[in-house]
Biopython code that builds the backbone (N, CA, C, O; Angstrom):
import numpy as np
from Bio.PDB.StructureBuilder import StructureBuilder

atoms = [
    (1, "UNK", "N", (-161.246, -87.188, -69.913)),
    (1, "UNK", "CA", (-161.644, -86.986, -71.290)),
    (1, "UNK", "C", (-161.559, -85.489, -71.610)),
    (1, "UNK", "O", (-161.965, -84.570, -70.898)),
    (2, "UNK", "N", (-160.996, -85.409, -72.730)),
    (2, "UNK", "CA", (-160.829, -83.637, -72.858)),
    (2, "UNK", "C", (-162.089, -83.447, -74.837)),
    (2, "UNK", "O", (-162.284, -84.297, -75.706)),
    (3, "UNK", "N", (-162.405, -82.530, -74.772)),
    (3, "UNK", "CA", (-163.197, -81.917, -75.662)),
    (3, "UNK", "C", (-162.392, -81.299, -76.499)),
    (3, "UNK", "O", (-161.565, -80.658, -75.850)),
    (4, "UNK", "N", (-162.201, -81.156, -77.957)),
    (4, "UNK", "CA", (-161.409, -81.061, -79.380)),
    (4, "UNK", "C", (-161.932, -80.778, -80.315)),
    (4, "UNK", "O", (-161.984, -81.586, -81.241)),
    (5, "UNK", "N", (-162.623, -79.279, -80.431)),
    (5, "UNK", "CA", (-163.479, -79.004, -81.191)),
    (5, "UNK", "C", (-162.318, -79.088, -82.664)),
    (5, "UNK", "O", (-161.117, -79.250, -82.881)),
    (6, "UNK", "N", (-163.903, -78.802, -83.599)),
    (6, "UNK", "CA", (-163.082, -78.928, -85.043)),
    (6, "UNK", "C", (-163.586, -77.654, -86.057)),
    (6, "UNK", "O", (-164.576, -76.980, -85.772)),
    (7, "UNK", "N", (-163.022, -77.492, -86.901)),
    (7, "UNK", "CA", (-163.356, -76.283, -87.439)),
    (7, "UNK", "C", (-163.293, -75.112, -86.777)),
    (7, "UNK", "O", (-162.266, -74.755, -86.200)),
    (8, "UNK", "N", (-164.221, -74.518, -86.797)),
    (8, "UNK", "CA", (-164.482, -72.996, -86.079)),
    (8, "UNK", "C", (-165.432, -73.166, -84.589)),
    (8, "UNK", "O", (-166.033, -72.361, -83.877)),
    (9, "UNK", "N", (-165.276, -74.224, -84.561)),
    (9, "UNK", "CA", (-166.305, -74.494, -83.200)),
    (9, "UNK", "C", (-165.082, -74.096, -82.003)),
    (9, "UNK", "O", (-163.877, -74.340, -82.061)),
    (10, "UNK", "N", (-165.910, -73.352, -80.840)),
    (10, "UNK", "CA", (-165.406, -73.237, -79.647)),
    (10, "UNK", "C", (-165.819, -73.492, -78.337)),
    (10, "UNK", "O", (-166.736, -72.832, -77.847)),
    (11, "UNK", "N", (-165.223, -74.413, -77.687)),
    (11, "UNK", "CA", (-165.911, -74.787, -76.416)),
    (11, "UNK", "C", (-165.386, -73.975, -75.315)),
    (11, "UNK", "O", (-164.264, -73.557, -75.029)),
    (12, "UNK", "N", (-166.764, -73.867, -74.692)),
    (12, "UNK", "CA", (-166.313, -72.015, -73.677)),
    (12, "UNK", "C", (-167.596, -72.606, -72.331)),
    (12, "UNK", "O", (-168.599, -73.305, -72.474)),
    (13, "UNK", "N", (-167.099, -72.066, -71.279)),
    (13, "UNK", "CA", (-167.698, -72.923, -70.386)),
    (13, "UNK", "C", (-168.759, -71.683, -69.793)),
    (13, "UNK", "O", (-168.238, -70.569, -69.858)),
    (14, "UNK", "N", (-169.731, -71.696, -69.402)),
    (14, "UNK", "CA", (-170.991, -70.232, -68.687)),
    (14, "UNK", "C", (-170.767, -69.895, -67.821)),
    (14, "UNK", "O", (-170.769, -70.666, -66.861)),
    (15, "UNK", "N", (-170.501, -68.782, -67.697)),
    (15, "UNK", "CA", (-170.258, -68.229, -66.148)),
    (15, "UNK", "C", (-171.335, -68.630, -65.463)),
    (15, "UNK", "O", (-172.289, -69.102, -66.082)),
    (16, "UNK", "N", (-171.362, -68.504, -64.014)),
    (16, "UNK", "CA", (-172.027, -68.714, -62.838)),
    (16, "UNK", "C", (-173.161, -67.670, -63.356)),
    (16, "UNK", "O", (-172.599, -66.688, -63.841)),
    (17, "UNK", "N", (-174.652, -67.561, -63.411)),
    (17, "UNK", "CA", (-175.841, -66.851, -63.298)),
    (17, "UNK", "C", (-175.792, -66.026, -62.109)),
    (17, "UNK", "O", (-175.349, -66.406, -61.025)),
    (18, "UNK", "N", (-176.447, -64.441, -62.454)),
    (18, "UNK", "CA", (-176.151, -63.892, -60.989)),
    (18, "UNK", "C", (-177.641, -64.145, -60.149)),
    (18, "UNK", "O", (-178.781, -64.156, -60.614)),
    (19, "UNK", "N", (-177.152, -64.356, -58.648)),
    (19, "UNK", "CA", (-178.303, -65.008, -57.644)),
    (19, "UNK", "C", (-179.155, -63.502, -57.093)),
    (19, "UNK", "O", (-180.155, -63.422, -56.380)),
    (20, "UNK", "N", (-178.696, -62.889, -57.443)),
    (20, "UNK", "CA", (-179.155, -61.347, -57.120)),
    (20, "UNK", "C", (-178.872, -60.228, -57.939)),
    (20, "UNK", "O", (-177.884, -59.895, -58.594)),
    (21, "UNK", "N", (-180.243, -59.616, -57.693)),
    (21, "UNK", "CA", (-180.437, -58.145, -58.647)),
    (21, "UNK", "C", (-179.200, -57.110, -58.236)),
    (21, "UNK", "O", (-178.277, -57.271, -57.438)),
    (22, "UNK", "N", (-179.483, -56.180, -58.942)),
    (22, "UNK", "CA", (-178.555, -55.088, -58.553)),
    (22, "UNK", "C", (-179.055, -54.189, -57.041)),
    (22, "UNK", "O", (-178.422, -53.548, -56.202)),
    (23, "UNK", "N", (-180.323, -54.488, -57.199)),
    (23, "UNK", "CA", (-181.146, -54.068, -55.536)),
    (23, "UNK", "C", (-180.983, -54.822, -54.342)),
    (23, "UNK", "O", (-181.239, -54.394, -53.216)),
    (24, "UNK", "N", (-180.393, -56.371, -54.713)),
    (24, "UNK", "CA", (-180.510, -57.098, -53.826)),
    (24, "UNK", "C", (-181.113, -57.954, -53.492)),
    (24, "UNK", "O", (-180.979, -58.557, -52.427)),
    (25, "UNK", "N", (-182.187, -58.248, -54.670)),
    (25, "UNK", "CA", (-183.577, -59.160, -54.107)),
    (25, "UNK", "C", (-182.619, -60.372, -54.948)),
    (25, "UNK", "O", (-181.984, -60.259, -55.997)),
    (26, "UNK", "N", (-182.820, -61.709, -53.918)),
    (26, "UNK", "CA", (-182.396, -62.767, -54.514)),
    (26, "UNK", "C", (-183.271, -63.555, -55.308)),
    (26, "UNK", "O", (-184.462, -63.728, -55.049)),
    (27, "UNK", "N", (-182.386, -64.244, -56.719)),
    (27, "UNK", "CA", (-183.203, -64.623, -57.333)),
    (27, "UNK", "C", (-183.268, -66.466, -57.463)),
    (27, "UNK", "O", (-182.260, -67.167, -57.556)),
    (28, "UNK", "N", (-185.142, -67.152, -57.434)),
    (28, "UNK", "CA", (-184.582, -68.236, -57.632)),
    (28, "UNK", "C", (-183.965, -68.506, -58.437)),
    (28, "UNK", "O", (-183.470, -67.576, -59.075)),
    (29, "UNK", "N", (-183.616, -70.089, -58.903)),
    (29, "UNK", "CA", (-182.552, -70.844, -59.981)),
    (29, "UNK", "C", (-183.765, -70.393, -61.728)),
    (29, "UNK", "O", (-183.256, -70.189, -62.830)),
    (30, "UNK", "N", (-185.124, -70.357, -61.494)),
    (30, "UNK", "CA", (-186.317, -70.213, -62.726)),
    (30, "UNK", "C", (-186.090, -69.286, -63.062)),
    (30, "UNK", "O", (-185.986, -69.038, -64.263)),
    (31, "UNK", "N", (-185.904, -68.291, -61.997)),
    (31, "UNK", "CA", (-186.364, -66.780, -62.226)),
    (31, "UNK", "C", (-184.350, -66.322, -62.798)),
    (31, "UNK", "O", (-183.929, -65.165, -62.821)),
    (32, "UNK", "N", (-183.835, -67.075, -63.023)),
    (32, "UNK", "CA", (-182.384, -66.397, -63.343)),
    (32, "UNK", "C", (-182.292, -66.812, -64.881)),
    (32, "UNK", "O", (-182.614, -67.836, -65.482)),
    (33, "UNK", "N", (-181.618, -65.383, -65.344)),
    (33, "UNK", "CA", (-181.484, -65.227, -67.020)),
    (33, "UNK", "C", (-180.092, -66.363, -67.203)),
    (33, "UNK", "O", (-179.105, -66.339, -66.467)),
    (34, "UNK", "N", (-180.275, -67.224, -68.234)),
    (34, "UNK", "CA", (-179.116, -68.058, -68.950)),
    (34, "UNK", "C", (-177.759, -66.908, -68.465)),
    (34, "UNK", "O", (-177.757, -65.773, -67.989)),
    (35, "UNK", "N", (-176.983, -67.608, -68.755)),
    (35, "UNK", "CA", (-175.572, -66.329, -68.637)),
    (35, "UNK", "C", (-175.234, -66.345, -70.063)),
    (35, "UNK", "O", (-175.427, -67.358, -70.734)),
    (36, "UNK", "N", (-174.756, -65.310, -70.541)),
    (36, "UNK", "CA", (-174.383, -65.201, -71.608)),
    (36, "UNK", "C", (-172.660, -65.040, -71.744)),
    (36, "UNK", "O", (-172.207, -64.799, -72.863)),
    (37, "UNK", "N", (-171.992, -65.141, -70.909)),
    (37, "UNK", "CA", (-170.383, -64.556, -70.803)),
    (37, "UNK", "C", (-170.267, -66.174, -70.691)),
    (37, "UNK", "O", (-171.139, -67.027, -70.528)),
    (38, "UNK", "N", (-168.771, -66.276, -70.848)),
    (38, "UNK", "CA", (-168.033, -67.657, -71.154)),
    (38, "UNK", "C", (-166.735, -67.144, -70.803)),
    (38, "UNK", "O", (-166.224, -66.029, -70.901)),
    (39, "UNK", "N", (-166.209, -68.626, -70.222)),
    (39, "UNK", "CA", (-164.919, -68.553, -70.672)),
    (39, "UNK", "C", (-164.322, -69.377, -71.969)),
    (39, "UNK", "O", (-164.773, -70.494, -72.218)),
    (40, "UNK", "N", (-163.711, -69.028, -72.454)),
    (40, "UNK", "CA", (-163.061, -70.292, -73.855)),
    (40, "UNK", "C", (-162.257, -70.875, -72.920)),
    (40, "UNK", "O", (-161.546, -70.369, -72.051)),
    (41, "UNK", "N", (-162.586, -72.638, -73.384)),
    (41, "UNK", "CA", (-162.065, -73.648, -72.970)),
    (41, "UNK", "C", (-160.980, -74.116, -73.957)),
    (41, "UNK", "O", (-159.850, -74.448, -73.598)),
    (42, "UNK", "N", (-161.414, -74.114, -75.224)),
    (42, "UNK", "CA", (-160.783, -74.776, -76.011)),
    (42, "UNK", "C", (-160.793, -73.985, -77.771)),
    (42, "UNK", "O", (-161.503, -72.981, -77.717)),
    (43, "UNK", "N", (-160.378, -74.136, -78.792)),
    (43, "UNK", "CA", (-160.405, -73.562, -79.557)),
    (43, "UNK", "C", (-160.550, -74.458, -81.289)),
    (43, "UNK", "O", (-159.705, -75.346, -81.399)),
    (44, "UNK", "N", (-161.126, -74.358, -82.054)),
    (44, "UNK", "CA", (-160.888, -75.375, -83.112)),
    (44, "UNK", "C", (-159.692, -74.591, -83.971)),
    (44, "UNK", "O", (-159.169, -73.509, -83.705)),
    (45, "UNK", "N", (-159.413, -75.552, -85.166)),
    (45, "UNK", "CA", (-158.264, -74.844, -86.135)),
    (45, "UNK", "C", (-158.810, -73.727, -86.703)),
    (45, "UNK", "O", (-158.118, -72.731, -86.916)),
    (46, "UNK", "N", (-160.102, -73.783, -87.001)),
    (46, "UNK", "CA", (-160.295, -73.164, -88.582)),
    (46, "UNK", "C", (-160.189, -73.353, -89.374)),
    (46, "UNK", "O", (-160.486, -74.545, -89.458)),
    (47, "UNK", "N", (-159.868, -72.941, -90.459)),
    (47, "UNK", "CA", (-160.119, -73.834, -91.733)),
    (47, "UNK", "C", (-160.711, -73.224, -92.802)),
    (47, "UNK", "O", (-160.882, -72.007, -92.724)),
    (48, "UNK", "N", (-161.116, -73.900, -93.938)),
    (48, "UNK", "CA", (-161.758, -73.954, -94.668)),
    (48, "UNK", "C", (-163.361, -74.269, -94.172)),
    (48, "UNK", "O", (-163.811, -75.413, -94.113)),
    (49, "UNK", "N", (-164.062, -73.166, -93.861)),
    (49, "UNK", "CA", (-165.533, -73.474, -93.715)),
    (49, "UNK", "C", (-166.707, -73.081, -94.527)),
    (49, "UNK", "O", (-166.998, -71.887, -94.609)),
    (50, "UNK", "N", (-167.611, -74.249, -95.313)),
    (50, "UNK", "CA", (-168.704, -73.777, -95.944)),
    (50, "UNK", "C", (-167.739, -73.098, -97.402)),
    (50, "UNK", "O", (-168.173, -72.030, -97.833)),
    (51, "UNK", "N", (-166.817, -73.539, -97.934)),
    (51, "UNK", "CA", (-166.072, -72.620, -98.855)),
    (51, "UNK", "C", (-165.216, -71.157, -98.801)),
    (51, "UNK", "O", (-164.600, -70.599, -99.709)),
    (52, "UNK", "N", (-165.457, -70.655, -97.066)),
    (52, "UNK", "CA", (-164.656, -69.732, -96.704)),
    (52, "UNK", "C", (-163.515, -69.989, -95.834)),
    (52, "UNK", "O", (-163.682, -70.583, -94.769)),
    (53, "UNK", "N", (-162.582, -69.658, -96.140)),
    (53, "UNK", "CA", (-161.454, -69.414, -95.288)),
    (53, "UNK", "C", (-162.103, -68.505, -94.289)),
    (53, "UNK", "O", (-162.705, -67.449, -94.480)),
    (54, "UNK", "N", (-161.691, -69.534, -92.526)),
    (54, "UNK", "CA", (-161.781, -68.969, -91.272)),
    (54, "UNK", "C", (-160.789, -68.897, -90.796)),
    (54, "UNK", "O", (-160.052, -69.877, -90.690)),
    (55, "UNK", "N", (-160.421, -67.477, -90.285)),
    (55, "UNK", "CA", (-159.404, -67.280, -88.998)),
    (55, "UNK", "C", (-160.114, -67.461, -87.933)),
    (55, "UNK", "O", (-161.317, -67.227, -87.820)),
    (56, "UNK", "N", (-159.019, -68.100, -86.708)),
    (56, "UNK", "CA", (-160.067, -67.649, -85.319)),
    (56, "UNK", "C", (-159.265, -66.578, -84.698)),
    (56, "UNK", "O", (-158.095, -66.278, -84.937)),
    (57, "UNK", "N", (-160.347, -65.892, -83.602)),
    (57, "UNK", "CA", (-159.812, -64.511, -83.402)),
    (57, "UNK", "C", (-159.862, -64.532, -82.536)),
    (57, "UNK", "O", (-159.441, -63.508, -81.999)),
    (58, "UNK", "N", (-160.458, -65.781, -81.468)),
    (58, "UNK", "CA", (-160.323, -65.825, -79.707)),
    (58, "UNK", "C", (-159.048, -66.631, -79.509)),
    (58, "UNK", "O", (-158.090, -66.675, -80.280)),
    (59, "UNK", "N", (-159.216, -67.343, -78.198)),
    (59, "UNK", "CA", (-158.138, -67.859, -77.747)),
    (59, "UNK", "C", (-158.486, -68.338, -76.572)),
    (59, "UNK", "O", (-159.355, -67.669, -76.014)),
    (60, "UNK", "N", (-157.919, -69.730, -75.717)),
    (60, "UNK", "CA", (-158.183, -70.006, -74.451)),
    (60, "UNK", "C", (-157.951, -69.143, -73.351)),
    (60, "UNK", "O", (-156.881, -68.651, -72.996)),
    (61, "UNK", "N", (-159.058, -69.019, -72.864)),
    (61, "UNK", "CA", (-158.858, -67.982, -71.410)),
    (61, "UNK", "C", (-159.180, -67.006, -71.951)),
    (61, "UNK", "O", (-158.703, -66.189, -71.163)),
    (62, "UNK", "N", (-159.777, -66.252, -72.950)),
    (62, "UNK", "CA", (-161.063, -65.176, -72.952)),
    (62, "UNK", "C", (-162.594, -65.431, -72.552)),
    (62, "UNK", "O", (-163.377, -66.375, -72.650)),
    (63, "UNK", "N", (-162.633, -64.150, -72.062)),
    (63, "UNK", "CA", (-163.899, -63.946, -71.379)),
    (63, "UNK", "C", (-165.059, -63.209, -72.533)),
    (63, "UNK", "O", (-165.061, -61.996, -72.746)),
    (64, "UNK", "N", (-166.192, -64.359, -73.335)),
    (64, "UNK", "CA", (-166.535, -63.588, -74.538)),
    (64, "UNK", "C", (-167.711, -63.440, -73.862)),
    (64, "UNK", "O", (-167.858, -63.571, -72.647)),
    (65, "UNK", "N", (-168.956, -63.032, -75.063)),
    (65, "UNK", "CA", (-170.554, -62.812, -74.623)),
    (65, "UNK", "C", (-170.688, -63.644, -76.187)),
    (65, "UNK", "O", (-170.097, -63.375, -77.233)),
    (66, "UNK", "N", (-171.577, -64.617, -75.939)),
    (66, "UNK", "CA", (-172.311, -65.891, -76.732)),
    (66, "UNK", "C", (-173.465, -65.346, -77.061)),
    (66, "UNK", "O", (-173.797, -64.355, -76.410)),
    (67, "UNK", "N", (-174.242, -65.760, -77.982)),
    (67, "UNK", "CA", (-175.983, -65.437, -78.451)),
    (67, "UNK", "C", (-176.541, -66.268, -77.619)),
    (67, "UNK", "O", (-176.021, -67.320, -77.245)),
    (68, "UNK", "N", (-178.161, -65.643, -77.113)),
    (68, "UNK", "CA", (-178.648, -66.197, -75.699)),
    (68, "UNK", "C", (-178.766, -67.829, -75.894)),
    (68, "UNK", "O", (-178.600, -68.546, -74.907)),
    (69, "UNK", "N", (-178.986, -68.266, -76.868)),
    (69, "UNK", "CA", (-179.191, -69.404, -77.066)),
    (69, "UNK", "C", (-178.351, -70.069, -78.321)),
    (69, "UNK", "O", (-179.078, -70.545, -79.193)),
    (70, "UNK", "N", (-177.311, -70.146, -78.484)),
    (70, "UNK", "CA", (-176.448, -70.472, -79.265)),
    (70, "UNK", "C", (-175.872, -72.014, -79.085)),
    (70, "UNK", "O", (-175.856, -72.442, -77.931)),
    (71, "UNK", "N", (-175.526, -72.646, -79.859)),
    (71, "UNK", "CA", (-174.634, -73.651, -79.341)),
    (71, "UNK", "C", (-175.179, -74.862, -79.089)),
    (71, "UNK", "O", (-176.354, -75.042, -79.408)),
    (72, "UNK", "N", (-174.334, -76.041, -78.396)),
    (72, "UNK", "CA", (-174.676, -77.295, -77.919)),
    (72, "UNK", "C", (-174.019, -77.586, -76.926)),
    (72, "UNK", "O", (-172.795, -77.457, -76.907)),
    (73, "UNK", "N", (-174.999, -78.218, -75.506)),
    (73, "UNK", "CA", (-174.738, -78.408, -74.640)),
    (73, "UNK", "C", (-173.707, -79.711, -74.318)),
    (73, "UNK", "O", (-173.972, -80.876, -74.612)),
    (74, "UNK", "N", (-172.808, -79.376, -73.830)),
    (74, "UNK", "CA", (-172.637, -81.112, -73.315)),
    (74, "UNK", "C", (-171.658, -80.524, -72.222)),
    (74, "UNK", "O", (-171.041, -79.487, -71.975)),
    (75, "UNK", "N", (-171.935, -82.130, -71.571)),
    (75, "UNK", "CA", (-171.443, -82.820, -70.175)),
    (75, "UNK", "C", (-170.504, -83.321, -70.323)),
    (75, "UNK", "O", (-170.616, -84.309, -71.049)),
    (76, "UNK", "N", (-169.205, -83.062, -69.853)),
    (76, "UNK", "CA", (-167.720, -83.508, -69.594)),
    (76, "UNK", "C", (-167.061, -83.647, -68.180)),
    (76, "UNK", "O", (-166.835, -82.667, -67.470)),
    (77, "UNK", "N", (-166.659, -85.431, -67.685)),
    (77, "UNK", "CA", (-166.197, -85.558, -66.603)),
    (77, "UNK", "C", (-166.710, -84.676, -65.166)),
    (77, "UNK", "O", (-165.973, -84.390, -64.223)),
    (78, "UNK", "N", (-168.703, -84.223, -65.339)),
    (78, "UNK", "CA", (-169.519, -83.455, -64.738)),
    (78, "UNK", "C", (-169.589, -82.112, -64.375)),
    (78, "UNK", "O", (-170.089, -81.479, -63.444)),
    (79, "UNK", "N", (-168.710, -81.765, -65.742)),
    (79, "UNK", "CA", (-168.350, -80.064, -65.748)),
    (79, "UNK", "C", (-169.903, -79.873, -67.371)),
    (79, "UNK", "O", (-170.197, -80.782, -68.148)),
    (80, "UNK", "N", (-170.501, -78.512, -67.355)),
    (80, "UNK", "CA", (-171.690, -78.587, -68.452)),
    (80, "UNK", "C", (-170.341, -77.642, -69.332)),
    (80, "UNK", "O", (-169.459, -77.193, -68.600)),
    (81, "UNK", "N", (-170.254, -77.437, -70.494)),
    (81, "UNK", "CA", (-169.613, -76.886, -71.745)),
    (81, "UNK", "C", (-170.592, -76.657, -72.865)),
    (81, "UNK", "O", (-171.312, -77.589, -73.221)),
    (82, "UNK", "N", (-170.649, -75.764, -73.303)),
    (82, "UNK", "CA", (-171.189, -74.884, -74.268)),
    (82, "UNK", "C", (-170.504, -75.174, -75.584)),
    (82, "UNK", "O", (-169.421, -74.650, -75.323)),
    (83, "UNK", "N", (-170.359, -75.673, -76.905)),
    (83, "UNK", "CA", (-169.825, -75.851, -78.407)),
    (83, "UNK", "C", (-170.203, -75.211, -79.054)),
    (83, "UNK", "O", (-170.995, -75.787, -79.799)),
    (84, "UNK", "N", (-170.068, -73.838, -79.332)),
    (84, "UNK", "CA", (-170.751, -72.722, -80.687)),
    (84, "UNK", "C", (-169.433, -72.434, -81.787)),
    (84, "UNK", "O", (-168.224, -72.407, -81.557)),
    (85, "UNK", "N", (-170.118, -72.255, -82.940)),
    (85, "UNK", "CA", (-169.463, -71.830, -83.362)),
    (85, "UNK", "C", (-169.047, -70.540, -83.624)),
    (85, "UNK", "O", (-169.837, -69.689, -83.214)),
    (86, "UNK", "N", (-167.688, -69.968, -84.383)),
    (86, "UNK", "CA", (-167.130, -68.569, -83.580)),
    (86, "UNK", "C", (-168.286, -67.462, -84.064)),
    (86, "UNK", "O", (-168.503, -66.541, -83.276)),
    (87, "UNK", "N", (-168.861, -67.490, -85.020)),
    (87, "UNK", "CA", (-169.478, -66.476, -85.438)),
    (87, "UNK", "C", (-170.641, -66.125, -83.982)),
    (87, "UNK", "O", (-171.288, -65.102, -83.759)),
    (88, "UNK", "N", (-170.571, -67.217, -83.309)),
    (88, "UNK", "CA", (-172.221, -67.085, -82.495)),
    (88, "UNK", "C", (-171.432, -66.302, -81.864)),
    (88, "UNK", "O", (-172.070, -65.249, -81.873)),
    (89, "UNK", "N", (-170.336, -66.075, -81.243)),
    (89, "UNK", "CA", (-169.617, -65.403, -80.699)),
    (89, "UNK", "C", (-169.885, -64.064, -80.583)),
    (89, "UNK", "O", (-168.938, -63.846, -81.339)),
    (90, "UNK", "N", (-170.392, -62.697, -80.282)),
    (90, "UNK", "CA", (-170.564, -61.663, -79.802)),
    (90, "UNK", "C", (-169.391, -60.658, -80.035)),
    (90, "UNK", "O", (-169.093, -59.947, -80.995)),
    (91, "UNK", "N", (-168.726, -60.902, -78.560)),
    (91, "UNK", "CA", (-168.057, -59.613, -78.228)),
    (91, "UNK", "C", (-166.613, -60.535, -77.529)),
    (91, "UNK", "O", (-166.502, -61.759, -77.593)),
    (92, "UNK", "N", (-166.050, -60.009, -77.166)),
    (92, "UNK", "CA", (-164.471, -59.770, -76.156)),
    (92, "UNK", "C", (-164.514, -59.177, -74.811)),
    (92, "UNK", "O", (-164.177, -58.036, -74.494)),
    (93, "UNK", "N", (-165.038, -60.242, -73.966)),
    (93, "UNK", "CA", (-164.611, -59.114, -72.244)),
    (93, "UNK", "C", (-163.619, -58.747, -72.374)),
    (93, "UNK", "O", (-162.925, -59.479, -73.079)),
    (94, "UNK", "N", (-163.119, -57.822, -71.981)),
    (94, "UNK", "CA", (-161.597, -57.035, -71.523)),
    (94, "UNK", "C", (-161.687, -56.335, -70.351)),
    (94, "UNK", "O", (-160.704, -55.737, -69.912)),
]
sb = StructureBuilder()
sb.init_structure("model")
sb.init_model(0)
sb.init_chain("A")
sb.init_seg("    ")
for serial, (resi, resn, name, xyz) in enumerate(atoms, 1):
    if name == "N":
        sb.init_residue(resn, " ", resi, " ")
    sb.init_atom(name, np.array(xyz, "f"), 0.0, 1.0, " ", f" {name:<3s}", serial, name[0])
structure = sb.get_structure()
């Protein structure tokens, strides 16, 4: 089953949480911050949204930063995927 967002929605999958500080102390699974970096999985058209013309400005296989809590979760063929739309979108790893 593959995921087909619509509009400006983008499905982008969470990076791995880091298991350790920058000191070294490992952290449990409670004590670890959400990840905020993604990869884009998938991309919608754009469109006409809410009465505005949307461009999209990512693309599959960027590495973005998401709002800490943005989006909707779902479960695909037991992979978890993230659905926000582009504005929740942040920044551009490079």
């Amino acid at each position: 089953m593959t995921i087909k967002p619509l509009a400006d929605r983008v499905v982008v999958k969470l990076m791995e949480a880091e298991e350790k500080t920058k000191t070294g102390i490992i952290l449990t699974a409670s004590a670890q911050e959400k990840p905020q970096v993604a990869e884009v999985i998938a991309v919608g058209p754009g469109g006409l949204v809410d009465g505005k013309e949307v461009t999209m400005t990512v693309k599959v296989g960027d590495k973005v930063i998401t709002s800490k809590y943005a989006g909707t979760e779902v479960k695909c063929d037991g992979v978890e995927y993230n659905i926000v739309r582009q504005s929740d979108i942040l920044a551009v790893v490079e």
